[in-house]
N, CA, C and O of each residue as an XYZ file, in Angstrom:
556
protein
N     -18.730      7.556     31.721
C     -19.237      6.925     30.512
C     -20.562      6.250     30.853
O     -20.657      5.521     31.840
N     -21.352      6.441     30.219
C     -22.964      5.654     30.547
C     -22.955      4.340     30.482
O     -22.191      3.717     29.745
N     -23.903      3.753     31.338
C     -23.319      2.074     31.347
C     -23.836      1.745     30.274
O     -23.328      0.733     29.789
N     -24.618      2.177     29.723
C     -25.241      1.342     28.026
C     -24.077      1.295     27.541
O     -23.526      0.203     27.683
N     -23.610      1.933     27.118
C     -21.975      2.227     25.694
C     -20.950      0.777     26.928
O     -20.657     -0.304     26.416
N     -20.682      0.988     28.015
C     -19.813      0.091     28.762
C     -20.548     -1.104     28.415
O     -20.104     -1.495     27.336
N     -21.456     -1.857     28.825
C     -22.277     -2.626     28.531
C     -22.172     -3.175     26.936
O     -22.078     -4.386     26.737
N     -22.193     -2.233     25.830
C     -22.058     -2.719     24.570
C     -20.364     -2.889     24.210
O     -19.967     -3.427     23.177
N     -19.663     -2.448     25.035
C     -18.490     -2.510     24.774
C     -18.045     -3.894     25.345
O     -17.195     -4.534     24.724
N     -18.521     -4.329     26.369
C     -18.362     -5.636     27.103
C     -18.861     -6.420     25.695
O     -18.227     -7.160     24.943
N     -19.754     -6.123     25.666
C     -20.908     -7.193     24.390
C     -19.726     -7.472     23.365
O     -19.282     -8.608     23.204
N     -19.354     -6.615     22.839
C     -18.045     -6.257     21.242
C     -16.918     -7.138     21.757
O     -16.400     -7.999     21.046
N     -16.442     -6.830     23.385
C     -15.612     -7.154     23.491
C     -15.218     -9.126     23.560
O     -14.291     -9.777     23.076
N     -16.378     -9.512     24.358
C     -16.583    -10.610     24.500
C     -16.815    -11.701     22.914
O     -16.552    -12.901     22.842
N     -17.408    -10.759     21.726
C     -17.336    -11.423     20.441
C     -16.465    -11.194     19.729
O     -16.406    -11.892     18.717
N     -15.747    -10.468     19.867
C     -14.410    -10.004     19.555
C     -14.375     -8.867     18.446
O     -13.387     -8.627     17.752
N     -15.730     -8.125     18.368
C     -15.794     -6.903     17.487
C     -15.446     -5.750     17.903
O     -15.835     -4.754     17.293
N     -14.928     -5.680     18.627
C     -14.341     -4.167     18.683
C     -12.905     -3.451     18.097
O     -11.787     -3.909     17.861
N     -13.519     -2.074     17.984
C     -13.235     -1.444     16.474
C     -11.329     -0.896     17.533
O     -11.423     -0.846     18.759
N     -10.721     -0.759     17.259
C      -9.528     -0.047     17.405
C      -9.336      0.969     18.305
O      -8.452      1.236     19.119
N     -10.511      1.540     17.922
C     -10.446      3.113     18.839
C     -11.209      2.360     20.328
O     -10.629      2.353     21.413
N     -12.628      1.745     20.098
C     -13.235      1.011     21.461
C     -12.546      0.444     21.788
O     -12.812      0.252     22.974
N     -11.071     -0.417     21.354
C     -10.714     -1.153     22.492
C     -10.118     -0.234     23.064
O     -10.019     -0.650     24.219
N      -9.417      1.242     22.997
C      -8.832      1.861     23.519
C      -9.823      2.675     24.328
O      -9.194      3.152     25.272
N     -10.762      2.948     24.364
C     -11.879      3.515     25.138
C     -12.300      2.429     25.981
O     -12.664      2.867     27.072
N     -12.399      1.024     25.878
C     -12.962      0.272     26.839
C     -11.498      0.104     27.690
O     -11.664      0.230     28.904
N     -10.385     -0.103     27.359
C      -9.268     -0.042     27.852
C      -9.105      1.072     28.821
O      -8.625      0.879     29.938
N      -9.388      1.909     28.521
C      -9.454      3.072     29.355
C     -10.425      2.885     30.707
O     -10.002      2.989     31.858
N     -11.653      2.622     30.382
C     -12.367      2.110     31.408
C     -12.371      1.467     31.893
O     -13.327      1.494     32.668
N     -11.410      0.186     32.048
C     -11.158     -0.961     32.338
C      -9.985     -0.258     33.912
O     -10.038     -0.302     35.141
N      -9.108      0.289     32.912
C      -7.862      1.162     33.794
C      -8.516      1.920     34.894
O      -7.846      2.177     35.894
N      -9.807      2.320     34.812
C      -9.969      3.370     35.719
C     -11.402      2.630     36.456
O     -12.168      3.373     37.069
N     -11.662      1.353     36.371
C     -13.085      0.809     37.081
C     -12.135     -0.697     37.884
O     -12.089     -1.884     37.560
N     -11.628     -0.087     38.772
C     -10.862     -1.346     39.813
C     -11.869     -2.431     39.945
O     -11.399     -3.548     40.157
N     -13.290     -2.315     39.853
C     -14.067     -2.915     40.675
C     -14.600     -3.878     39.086
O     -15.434     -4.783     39.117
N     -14.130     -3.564     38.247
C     -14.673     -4.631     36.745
C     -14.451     -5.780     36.605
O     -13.426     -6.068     37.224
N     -15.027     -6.907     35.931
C     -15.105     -7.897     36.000
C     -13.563     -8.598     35.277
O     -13.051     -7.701     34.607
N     -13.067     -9.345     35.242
C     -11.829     -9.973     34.623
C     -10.914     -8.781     34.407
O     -10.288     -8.768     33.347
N     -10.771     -7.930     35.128
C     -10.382     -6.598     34.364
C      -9.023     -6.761     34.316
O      -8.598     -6.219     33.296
N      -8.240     -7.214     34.897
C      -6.574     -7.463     34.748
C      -6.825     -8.101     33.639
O      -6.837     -7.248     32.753
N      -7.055     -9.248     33.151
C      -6.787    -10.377     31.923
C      -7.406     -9.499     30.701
O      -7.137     -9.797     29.538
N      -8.177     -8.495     30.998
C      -9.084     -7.611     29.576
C      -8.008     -6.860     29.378
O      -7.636     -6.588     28.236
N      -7.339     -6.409     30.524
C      -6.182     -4.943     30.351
C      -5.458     -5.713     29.423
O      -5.475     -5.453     28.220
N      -4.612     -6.955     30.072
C      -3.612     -7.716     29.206
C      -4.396     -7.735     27.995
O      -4.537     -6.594     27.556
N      -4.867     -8.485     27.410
C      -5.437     -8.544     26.274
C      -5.844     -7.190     25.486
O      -5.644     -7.140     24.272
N      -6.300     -6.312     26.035
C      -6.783     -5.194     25.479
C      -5.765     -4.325     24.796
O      -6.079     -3.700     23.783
N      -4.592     -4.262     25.296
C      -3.223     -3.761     25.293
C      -2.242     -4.602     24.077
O      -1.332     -4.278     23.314
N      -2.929     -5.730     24.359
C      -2.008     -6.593     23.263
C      -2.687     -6.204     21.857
O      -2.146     -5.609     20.925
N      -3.830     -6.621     21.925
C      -4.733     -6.384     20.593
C      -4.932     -4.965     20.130
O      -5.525     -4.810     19.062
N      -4.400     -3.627     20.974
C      -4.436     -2.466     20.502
C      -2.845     -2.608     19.696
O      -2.618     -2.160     18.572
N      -1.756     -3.401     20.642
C      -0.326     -2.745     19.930
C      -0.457     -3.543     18.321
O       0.097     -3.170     17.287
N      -1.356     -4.722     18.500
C      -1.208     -5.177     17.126
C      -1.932     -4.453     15.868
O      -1.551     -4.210     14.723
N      -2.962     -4.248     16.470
C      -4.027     -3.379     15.525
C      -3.167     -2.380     15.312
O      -2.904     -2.453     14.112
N      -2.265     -1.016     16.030
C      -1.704     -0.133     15.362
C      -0.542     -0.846     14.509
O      -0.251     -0.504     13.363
N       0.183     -2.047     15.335
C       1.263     -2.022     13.956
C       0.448     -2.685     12.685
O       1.283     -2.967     11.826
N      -0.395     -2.908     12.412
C      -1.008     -3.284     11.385
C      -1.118     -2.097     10.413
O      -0.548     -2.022      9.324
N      -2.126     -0.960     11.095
C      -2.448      0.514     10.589
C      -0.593      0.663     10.076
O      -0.271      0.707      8.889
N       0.117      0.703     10.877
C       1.749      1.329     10.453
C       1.924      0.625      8.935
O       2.177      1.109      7.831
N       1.671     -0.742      9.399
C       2.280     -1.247      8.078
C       1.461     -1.062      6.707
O       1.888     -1.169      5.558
N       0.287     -0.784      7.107
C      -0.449     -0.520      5.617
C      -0.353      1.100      5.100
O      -0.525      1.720      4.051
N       0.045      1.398      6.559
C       0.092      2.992      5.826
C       1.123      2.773      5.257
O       1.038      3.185      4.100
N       2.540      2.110      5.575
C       3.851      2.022      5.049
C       3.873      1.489      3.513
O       4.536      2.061      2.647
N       3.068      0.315      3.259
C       2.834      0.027      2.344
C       1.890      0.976      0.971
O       2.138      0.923     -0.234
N       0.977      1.655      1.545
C       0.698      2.361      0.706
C       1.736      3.625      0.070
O       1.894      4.005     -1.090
N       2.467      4.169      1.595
C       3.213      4.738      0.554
C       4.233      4.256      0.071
O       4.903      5.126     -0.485
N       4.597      3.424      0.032
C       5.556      2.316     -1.256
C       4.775      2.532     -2.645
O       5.244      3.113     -3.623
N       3.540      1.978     -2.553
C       2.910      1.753     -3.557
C       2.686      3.286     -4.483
O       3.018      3.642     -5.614
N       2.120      3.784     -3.606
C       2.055      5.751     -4.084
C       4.053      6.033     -4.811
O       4.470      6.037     -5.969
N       4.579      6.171     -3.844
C       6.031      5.967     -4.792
C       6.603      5.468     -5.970
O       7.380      5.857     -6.843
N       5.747      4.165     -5.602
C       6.288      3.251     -7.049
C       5.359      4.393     -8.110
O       5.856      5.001     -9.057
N       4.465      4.446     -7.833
C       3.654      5.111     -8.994
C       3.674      6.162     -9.183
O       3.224      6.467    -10.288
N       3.993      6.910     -8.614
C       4.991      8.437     -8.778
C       6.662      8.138    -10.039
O       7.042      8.855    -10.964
N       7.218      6.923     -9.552
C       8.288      7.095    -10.292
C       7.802      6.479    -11.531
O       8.122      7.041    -12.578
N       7.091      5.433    -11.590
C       6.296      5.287    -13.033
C       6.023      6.353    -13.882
O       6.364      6.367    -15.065
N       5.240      7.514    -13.152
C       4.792      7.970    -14.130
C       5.870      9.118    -14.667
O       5.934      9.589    -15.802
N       6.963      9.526    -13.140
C       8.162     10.103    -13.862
C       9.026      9.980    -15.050
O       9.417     10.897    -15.772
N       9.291      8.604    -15.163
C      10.010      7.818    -15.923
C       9.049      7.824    -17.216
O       9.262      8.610    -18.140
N       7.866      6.809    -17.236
C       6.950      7.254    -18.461
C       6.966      8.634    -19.178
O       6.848      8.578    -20.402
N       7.065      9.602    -18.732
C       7.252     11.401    -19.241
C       8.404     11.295    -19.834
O       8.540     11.662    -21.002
N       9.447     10.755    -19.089
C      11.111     10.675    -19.477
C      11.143     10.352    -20.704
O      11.639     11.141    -21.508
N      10.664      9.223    -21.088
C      10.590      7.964    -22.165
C       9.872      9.307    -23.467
O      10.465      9.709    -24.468
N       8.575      9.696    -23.022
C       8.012     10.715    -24.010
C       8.903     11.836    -24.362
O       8.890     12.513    -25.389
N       9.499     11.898    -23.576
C      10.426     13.060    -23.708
C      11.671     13.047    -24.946
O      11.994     13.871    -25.802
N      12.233     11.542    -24.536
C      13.071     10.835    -25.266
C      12.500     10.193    -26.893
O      13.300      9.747    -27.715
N      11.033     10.254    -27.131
C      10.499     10.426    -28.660
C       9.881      8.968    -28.245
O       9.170      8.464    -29.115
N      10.055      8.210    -27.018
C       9.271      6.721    -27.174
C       7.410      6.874    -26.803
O       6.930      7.645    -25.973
N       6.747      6.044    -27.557
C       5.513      6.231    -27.236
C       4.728      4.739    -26.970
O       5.187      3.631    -27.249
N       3.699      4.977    -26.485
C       2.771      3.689    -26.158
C       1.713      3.700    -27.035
O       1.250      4.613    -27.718
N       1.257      2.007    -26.855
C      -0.184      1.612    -27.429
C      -0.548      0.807    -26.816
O       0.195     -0.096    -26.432
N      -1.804      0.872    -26.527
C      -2.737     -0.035    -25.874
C      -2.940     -0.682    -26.478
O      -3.108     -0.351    -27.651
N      -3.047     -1.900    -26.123
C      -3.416     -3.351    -26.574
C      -5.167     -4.247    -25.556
O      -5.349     -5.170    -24.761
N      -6.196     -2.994    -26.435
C      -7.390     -3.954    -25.418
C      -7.276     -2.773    -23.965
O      -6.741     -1.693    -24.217
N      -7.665     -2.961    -22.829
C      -7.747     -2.501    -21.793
C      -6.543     -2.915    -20.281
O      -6.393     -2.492    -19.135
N      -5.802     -4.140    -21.310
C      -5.065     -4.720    -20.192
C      -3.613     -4.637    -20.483
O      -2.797     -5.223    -19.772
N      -3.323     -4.032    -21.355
C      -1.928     -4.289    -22.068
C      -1.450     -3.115    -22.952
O      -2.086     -2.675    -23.910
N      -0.389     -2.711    -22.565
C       0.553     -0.991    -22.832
C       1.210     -1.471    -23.391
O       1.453     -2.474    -22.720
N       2.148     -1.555    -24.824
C       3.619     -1.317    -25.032
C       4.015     -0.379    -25.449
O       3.364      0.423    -26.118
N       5.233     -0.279    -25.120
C       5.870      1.079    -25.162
C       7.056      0.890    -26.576
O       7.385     -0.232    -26.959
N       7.463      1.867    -27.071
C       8.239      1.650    -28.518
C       9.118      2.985    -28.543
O       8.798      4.105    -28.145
N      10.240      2.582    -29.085
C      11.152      3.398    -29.647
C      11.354      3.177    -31.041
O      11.916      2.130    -31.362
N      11.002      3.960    -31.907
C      11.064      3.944    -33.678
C      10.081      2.703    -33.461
O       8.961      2.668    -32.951
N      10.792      1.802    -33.960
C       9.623      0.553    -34.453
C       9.838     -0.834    -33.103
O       9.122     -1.816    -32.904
N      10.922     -0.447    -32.482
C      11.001     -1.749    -31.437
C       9.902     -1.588    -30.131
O       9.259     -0.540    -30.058
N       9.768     -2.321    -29.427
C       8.641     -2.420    -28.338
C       9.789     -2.778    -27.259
O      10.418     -3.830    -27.372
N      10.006     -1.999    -26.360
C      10.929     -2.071    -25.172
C      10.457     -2.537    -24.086
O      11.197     -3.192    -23.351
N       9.014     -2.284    -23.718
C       8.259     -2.534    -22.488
C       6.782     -2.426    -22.562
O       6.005     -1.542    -22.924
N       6.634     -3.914    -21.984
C       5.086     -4.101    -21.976
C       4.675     -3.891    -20.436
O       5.466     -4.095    -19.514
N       3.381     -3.471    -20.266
C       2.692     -3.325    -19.199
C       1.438     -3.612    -19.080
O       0.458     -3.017    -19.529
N       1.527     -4.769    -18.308
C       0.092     -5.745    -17.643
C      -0.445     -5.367    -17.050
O       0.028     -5.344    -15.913
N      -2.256     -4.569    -17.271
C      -2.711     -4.311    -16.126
C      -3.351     -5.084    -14.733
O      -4.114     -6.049    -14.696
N      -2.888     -4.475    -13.855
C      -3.189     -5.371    -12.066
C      -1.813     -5.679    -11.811
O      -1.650     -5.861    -10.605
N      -0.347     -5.859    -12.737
C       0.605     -6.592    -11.774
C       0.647     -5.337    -10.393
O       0.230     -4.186    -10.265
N       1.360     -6.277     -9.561
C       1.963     -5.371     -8.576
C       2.760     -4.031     -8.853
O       3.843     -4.051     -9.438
N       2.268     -3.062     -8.477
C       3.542     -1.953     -8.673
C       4.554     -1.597     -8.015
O       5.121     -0.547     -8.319
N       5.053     -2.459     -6.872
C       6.885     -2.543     -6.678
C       6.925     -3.107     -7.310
O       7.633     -2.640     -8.202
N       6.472     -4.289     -7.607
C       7.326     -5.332     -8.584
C       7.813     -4.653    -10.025
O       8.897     -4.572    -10.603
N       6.489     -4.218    -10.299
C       6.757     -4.037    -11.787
C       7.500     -2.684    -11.740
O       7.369     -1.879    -12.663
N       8.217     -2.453    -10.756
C       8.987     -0.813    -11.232
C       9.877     -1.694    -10.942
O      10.446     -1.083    -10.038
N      10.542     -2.882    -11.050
C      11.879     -3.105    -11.184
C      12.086     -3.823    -13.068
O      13.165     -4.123    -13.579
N      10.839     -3.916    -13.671
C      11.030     -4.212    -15.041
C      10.842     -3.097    -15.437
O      11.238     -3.105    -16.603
N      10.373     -1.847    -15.121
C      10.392     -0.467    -15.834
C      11.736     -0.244    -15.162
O      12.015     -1.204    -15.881
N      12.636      0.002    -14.629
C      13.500      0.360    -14.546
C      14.782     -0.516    -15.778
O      15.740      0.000    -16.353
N      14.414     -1.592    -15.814
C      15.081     -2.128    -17.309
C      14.696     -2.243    -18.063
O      15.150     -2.950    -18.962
N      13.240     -1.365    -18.126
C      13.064     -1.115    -19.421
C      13.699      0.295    -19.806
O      13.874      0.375    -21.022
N      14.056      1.326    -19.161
C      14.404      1.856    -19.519
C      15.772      2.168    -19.682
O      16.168      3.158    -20.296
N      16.719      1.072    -18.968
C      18.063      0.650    -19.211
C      17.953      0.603    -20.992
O      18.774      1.171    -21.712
N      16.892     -0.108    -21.455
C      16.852     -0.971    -23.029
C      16.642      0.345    -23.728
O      17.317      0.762    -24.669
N      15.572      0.981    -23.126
C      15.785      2.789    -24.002
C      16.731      3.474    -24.347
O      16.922      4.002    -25.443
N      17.608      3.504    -23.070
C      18.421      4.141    -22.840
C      19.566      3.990    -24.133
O      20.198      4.867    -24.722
N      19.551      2.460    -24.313
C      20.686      1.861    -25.118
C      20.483      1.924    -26.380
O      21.387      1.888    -27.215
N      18.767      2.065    -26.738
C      18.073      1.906    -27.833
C      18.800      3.506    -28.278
O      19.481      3.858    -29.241
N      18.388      4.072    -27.326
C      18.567      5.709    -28.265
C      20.656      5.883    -28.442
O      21.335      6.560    -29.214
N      20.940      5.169    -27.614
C      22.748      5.592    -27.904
C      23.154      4.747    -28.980
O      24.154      5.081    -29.615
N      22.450      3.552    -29.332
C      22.969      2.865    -30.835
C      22.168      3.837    -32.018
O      22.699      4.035    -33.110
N      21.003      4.339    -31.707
C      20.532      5.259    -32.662
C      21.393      6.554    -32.725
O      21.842      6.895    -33.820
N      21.559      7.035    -32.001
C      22.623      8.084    -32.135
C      23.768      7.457    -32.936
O      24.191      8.190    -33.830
N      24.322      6.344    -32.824
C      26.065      6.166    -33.148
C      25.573      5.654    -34.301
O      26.451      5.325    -35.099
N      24.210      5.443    -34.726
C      24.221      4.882    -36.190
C      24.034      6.324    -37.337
O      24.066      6.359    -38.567
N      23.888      7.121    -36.586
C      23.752      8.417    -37.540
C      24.628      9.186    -38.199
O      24.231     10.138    -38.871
């Protein structure tokens, strides 16, 4: 490795900017240059701050696909609901309700969280569900 890039990696390392992949490249060089400066206490450290940085990456990838899920079954369920004769109206840019005949079963706020809010679409469509079996038994 050319000592400029080692040299700027010392620099990153010492301000504490280095990117994920460099600490694993300066880590590497660290492992294989016996003769480097603090190089045991950089390994320790270097090693620590890589396992955290990946479980970080784990957990946001994990989290995104939560979030991708939740919004997959949203929009499953939303089709369901159309399917079932219920429809929406926007209210403005921030605000959905959803209706069966003339009742409003479920409103939707735009920005809440989407785990959260797939546990009030899921009773909202408990309330559909019930909406359409008293409509049936009233016929």
């Amino acid at each position: 490795m050319a000592e400029k890039t080692i040299r700027d990696l010392q620099w990153k390392y010492i301000n504490g900017e280095l990117s994920l992949d460099e600490m694993k490249t300066f880590l590497r060089h660290l492992k294989s240059d016996f003769s480097a400066e603090f190089r045991e206490e950089r390994i320790q450290k270097l090693e620590s701050a890589i396992q955290k940085g990946e479980k970080k990456l784990l957990a946001e990838t994990v989290e995104r696909e939560e979030y991708l899920n939740a919004a997959l079954e949203y929009k499953k369920l939303t089709s369901e609901w159309e399917r079932l004769g219920a429809y929406w109206k926007p209210l403005g840019h921030t605000i959905t309700k959803w209706y069966y005949k003339d009742f409003c079963f479920y409103t939707w706020f735009s920005g809440v969280d989407a785990i959260e809010e797939s546990k009030r679409t899921k009773q909202a469509d408990e309330v559909l569900r019930k909406l359409i079996e008293e409509d049936t038994n009233d016929e």
